[in-house]
C-alpha positions in Angstrom: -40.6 -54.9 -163.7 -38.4 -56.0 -166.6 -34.9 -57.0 -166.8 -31.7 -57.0 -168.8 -32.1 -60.8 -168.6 -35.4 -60.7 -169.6 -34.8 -58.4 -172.9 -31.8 -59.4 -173.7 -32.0 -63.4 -173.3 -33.3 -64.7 -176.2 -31.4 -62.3 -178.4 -27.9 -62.8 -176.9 -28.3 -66.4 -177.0 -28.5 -66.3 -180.8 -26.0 -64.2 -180.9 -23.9 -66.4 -178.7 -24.3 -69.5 -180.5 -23.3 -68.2 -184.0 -20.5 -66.2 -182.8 -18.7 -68.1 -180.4 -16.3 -66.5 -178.2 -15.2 -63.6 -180.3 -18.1 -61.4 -179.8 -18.1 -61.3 -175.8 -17.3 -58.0 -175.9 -20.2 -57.1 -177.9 -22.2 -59.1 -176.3 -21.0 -57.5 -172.8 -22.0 -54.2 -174.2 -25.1 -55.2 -175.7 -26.5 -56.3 -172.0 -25.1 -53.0 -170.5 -27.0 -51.5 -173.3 -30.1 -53.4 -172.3 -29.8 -52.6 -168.3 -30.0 -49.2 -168.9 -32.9 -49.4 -171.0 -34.4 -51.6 -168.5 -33.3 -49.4 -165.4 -34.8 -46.1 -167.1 -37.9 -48.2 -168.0 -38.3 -48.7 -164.1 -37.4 -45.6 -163.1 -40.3 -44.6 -165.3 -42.7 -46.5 -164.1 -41.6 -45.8 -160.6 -42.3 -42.1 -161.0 -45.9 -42.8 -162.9 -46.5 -44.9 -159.7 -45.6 -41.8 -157.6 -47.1 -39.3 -159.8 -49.8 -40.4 -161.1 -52.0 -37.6 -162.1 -52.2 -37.6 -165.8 -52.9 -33.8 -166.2 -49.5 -33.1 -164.4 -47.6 -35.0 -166.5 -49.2 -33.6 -169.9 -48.6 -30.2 -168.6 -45.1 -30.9 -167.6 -44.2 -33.0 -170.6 -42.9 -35.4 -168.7 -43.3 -38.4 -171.0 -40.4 -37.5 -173.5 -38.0 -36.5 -170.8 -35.3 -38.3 -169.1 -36.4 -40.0 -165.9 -33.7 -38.2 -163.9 -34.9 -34.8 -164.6 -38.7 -35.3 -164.5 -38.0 -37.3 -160.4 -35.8 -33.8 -160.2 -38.6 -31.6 -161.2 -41.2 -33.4 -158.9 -38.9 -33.2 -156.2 -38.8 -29.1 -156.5 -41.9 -29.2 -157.1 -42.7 -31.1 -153.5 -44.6 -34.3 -155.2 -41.9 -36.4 -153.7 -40.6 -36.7 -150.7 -36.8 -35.7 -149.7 -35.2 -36.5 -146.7 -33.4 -38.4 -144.5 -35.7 -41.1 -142.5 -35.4 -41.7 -138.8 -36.2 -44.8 -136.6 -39.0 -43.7 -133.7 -39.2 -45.0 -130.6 -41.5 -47.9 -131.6 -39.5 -49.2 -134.3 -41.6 -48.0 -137.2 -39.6 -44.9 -139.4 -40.8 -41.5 -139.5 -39.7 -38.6 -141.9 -37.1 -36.7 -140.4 -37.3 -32.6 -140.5 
C-alpha cells in the first residue's frame, strides 16, 4: 500500500528546504493532495482484490471510474458484501441477515 509519506517525501523536502516557512500552506495542501491520491489508489486496489475477474471489470468500465462508484456498483450488483456483522456464540463473527 502506498502512502502520502511515501509520495510526497522526497518532493516536500525539497520544497521545504528552499522555501522555508512561507510555503507551509502549500506544502499542507500539497500532502492533502497526495493522501487522496494515495487513499483512491487503495481503494482501487482494494476493490481489484475483491473483484477480481477481469471480464467484469472490462465490461463494466470500471478502470476509468471513480473508486466510490465502481465499490457502489458492485455492491448492487451483490459482488460485495453489505451488512452489519454480529458476534456468535463462539466468538468468531458471522454476517448478520
Amino acid at each position: 500500500m502506498s502512502s502520502a509519506d511515501d509520495a510526497c517525501a522526497e518532493d516536500c523536502e525539497k520544497e521545504r528546504s528552499s522555501s522555508g516557512d512561507g510555503n507551509d500552506r502549500q506544502l499542507r495542501f500539497r500532502r492533502a493532495r497526495f493522501e487522496i491520491a494515495s487513499g483512491r489508489r487503495n481503494a482501487r486496489r482494494l476493490l481489484r482484490a475483491c473483484v477480481p475477474d477481469r471480464a467484469t471489470w472490462r465490461e463494466r468500465r470500471w478502470a476509468r471510474r471513480d473508486p466510490e462508484e465502481v465499490a457502489a456498483e458492485a455492491q448492487r450488483m451483490g459482488l460485495l458484501a453489505r451488512g452489519k456483522r454480529k458476534a456468535s456464540k463462539d466468538g468468531d463473527e458471522e454476517e448478520a441477515k
